[in-house]
C-alpha positions in Angstrom: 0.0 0.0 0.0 2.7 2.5 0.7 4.4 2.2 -3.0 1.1 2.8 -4.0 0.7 6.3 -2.6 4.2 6.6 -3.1 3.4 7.0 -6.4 -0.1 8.9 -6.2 2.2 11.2 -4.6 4.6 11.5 -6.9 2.0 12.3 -10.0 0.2 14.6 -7.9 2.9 16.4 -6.1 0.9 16.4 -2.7 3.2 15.1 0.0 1.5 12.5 1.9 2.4 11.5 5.5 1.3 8.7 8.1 0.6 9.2 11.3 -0.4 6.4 14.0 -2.5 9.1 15.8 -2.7 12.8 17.1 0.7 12.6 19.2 3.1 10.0 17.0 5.2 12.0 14.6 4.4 12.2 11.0 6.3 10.1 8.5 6.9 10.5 5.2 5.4 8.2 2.6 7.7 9.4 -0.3 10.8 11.7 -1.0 9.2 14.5 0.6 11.6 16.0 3.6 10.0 16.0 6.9 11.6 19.4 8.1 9.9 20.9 5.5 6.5 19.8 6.2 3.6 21.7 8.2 2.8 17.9 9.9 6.1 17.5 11.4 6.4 21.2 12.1 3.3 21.9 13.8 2.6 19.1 15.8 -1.2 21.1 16.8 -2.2 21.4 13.0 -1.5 16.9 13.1 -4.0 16.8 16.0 -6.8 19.0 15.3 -7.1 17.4 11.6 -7.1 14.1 13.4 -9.1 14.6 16.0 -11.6 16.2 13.2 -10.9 12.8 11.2 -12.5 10.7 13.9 -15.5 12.9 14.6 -16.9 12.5 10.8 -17.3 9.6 8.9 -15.6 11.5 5.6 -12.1 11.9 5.3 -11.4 15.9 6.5 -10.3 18.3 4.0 -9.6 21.9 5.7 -8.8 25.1 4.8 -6.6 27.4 7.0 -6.6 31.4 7.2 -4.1 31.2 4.6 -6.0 29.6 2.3 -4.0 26.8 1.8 -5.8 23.4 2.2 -5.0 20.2 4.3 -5.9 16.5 3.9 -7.0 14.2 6.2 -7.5 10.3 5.9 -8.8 7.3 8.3 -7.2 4.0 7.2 -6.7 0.9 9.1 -3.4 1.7 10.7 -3.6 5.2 11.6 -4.1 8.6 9.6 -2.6 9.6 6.1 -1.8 13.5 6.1 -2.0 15.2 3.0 -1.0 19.0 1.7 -0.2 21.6 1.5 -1.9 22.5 -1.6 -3.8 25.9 -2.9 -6.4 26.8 -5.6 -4.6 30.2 -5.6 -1.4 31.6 -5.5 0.1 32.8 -1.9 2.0 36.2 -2.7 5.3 36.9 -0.6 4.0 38.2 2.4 1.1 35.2 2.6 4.0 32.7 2.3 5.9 34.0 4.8 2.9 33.9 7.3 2.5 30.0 6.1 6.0 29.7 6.9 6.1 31.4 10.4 2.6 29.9 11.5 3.7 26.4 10.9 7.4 27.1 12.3 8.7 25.6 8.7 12.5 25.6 8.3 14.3 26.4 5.5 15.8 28.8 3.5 14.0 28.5 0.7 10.3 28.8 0.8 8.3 27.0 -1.6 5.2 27.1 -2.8 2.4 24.8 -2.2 1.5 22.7 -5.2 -1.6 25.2 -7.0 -4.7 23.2 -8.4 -8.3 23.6 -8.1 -10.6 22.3 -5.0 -12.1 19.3 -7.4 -9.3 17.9 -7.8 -8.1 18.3 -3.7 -11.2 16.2 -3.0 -10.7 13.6 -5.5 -6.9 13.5 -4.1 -8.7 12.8 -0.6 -11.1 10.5 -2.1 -8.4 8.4 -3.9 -6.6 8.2 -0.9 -9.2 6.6 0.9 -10.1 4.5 -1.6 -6.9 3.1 -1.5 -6.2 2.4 1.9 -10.2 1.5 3.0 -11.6 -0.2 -0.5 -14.7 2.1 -0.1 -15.5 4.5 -3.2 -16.6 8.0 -2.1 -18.8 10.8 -4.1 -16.6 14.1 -3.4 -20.0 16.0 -3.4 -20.3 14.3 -0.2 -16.7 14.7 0.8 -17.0 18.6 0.1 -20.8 19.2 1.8 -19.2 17.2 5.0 -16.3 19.7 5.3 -18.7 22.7 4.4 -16.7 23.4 1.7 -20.2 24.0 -0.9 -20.0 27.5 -1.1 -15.9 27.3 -1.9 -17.0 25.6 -4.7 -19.1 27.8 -6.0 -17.2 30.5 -5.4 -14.4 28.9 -8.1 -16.7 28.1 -10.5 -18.0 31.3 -10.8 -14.5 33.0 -10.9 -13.6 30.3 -13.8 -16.8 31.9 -15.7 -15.9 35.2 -15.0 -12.3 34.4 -16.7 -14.2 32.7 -19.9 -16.0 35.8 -20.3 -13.6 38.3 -19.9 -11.3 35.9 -22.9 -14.4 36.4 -25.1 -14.1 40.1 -24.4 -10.4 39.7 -24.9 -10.4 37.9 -28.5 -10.9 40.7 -30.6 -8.0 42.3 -29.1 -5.7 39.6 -29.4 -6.9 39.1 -32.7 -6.0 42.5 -33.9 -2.2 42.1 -31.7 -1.7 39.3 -34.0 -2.4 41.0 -37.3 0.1 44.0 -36.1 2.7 41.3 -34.9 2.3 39.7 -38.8 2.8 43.4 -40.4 5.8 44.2 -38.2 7.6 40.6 -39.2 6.6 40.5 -43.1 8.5 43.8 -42.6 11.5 42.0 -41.4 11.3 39.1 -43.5 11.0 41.6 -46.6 13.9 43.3 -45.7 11.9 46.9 -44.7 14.0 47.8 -41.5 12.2 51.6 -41.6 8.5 49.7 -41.5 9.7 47.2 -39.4 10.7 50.2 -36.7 7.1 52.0 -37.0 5.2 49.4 -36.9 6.6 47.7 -33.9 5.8 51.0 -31.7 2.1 50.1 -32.2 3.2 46.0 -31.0 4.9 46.9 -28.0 2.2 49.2 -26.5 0.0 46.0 -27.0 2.2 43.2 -25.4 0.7 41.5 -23.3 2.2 40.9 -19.8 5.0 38.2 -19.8 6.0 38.4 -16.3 4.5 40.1 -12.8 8.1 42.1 -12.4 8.7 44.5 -14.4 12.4 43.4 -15.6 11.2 40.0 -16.4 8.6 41.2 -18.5 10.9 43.1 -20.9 13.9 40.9 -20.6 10.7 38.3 -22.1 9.4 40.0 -24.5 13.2 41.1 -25.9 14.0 37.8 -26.2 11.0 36.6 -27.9 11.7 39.5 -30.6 15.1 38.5 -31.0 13.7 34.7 -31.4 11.2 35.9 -33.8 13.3 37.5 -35.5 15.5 35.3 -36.3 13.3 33.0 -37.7 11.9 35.8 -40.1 15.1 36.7 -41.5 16.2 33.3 -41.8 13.0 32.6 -44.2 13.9 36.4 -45.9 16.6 34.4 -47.3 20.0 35.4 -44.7 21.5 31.8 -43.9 21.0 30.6 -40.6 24.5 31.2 -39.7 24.4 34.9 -40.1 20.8 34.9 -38.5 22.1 32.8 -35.8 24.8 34.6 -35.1 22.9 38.0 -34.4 20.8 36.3 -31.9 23.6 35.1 -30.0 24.5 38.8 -30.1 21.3 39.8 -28.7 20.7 37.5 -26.4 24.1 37.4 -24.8 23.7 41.4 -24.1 19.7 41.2 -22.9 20.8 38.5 -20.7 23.6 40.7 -18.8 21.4 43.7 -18.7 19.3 45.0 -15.9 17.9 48.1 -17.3 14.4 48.2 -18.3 14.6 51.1 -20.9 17.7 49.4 -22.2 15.9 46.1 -22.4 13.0 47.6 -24.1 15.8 49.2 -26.8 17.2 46.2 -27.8 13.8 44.9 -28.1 12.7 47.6 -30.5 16.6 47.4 -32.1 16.5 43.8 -32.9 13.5 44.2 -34.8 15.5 47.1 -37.0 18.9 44.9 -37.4 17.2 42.2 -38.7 15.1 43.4 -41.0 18.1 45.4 -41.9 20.3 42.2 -42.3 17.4 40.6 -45.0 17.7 43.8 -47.1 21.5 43.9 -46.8 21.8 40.2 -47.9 19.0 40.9 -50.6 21.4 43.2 -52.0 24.2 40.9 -52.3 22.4 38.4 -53.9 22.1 40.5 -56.8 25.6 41.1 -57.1 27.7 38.3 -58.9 27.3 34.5 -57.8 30.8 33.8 -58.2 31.4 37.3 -55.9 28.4 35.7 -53.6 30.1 32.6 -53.2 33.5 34.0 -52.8 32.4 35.8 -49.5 30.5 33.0 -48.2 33.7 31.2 -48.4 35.6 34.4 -46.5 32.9 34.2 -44.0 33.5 30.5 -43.4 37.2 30.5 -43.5 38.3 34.3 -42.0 39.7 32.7 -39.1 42.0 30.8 -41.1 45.0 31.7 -43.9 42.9 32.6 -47.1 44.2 31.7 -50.4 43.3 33.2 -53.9 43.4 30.0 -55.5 41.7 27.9 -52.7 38.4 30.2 -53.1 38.7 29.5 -56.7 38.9 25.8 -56.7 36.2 25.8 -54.8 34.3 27.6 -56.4 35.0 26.1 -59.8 36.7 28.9 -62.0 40.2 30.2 -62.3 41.9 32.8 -60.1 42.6 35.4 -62.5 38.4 35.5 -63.5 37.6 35.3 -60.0 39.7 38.3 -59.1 38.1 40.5 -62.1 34.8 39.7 -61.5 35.0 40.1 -57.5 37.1 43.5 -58.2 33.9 45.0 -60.5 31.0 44.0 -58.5 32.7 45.0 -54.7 34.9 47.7 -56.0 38.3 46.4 -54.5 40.3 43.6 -54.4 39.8 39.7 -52.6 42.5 40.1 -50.1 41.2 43.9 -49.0 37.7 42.3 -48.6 39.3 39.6 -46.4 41.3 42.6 -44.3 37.8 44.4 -43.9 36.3 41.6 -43.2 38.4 40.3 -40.4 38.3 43.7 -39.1 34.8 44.0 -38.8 34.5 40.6 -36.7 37.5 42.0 -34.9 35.6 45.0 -33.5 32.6 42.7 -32.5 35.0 40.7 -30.6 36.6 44.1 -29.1 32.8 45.3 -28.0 31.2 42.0 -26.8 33.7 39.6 -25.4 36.4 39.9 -22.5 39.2 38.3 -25.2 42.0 40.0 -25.1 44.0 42.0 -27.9 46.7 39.6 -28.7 44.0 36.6 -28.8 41.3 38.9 -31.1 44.3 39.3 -33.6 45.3 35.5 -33.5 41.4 34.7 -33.8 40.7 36.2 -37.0 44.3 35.4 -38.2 46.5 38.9 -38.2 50.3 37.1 -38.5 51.3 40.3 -35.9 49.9 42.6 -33.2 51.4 45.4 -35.7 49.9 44.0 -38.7 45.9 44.0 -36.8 46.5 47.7 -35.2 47.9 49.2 -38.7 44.5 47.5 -40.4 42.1 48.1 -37.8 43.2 51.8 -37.6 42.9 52.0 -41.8 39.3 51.1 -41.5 38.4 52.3 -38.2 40.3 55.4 -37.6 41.0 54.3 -34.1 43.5 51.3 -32.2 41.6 48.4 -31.3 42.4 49.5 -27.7 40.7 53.2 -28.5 37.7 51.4 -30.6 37.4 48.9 -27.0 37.3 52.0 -24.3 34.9 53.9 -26.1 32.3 50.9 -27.8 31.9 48.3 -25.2 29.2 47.5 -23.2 29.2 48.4 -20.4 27.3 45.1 -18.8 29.9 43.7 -20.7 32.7 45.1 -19.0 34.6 43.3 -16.6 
């Protein structure tokens, strides 16, 4: 019998105990620890429920001033104790005074397991059941413990909340619609609509957390993740895409500033769309010139050479230089140079990697070589680019 509620327990979530009577000390039927449990804390809430438990011929099912509920069984060796559980949630100050009342240890304070009061009788019923082969009617469980009116009490909240979702689908109907405009924005590569039309979405998002921070670190996040997958079907390859979330989410992650939080939610909408129009673009320059910098992008990390990207690519160096020279306006190995210097300055604003590693990472044969070509494209040292661009919840 005791794996048996062993596992009731364990689908339910409701610690169960067993007690001999009102003055034996609780045990626990599962994994649930005993210090943490109002029975074995509060030897006068044990009695009480007992003593109610032999004065009616249903099992007991109380509710204290807290509003958290407590179960009470007669089986053939003793009583099973059952709870805490709640049909609503305690806030911080109400779990503290459950805490305190029942003298429960521990750190930290956790919440009762939340369901509705049904489903607390049937838990009371099953137990029963179980332990005196008798099937109950929880009507009858809930008019013994004079419970009726808590019942109805729920049921007409839960048709208060139907209604006010009728009220509410109109309204969600029309956030979706605006949520649809602002991503065929990004996914068409219109960074400008994008921006104005995702002043009119954030006004109507709808609450993700109860604090504040939460809420917009949420709802940055689920731009960026949006995003993403937008710009990935606007035709940017999952790698790029990819790779600007990471950015993102790395720097929403470290951040505690709301209006900052609600920036890079409104920002990541704008970069994306802006990286769908900017690879749009490239797509209608040269595929040979397309597929020479995916190669670059793939490879920057690693010595580059001329006739590699042509081998792979399937035509000779000398074409490959011509054409890649008249569609980008300079030559293969400057693209490389501005390339690496570009994920250079990422790396200089967003991670803690040092000078000497950012120039071995994107392959500079000398510390001289990176700050001669970082400052041709930049107009700055890496050092001056790092003091004035990064992050500061980046910073060390």
């Amino acid at each position: 019998m005791s794996q048996l509620m062993e596992k009731i327990e364990l689908l339910c979530g409701i610690p169960i105990f067993h007690t001999e009577d009102e003055k034996s000390a609780p045990e626990s039927v599962g994994a649930f620890l005993e210090q943490e449990s109002p029975f074995a804390c509060a030897p006068p809430l044990v009695e009480m429920l007992v003593k109610r438990c032999e004065s009616q011929a249903l099992p007991v099912v109380y509710k204290d001033e807290y509003g958290v509920f407590f179960i009470c069984v007669k089986g053939k060796n003793g009583f099973y104790l059952a709870g805490p559980v709640c049909t609503e949630d305690l806030d911080y100050a109400a779990l503290n005074q459950f805490y305190e009342a029942y003298s429960i240890a521990g750190e930290e304070k956790k919440h009762p397991v939340k369901t509705v009061l049904f489903r607390i009788l049937t838990y009371a019923a099953v137990i029963s059941e179980l332990e005196n082969e008798a099937a109950l009617d929880c009507q009858e469980i809930l008019k013994e413990n004079g419970l009726a009116e808590e019942m109805e009490a729920e049921v007409e909240k839960e048709d208060t909340v139907l209604e006010i979702r009728k009220l509410d689908d109109d309204m969600y109907h029309h956030t979706y619609q605006e949520e649809r405009y602002v991503m065929e924005s990004v996914r068409a590569g219109h960074p400008g609509e994008a921006r104005r039309r995702s002043e009119v979405l954030f006004e109507n998002a709808g609450i993700l957390s109860g604090k504040t921070k939460n809420h917009y670190k949420n709802l940055a996040v689920t731009s960026v993740t949006v995003c993403t997958r937008e710009a990935i079907a606007g035709g940017v390859s999952p790698a790029r895409a990819y790779r600007l979330s990471d950015i993102f989410i790395n720097r929403i992650d470290r951040c505690a500033d709301t209006e900052k939080l609600q920036e890079y939610s409104r920002k990541a909408i704008y970069e994306f769309a802006s990286l769908v129009a900017k690879v749009k673009s490239e797509k209608a320059s040269s595929s040979y010139t397309e597929q020479c910098k995916d190669y670059i992008y793939k490879n920057y990390n690693h010595k580059i050479y001329l006739e590699e990207i042509a081998e792979a690519i399937g035509i000779s160096p000398g074409h490959l230089s011509r054409v890649f020279r008249q569609d980008m306006d300079m030559t293969i190995q400057e693209y490389i140079q501005k390339f690496r210097v570009e994920r250079a300055a990422n790396l200089l604003k967003y991670s803690e990697a040092s000078l000497t590693e950012i120039s071995d990472y994107v392959c500079f044969h000398s510390q001289s070589h990176f700050g001669n070509a970082f400052k041709r494209y930049m107009q700055m040292t890496p050092k001056q680019y790092r003091d004035r661009y990064k992050e500061k919840e980046f910073c060390s």
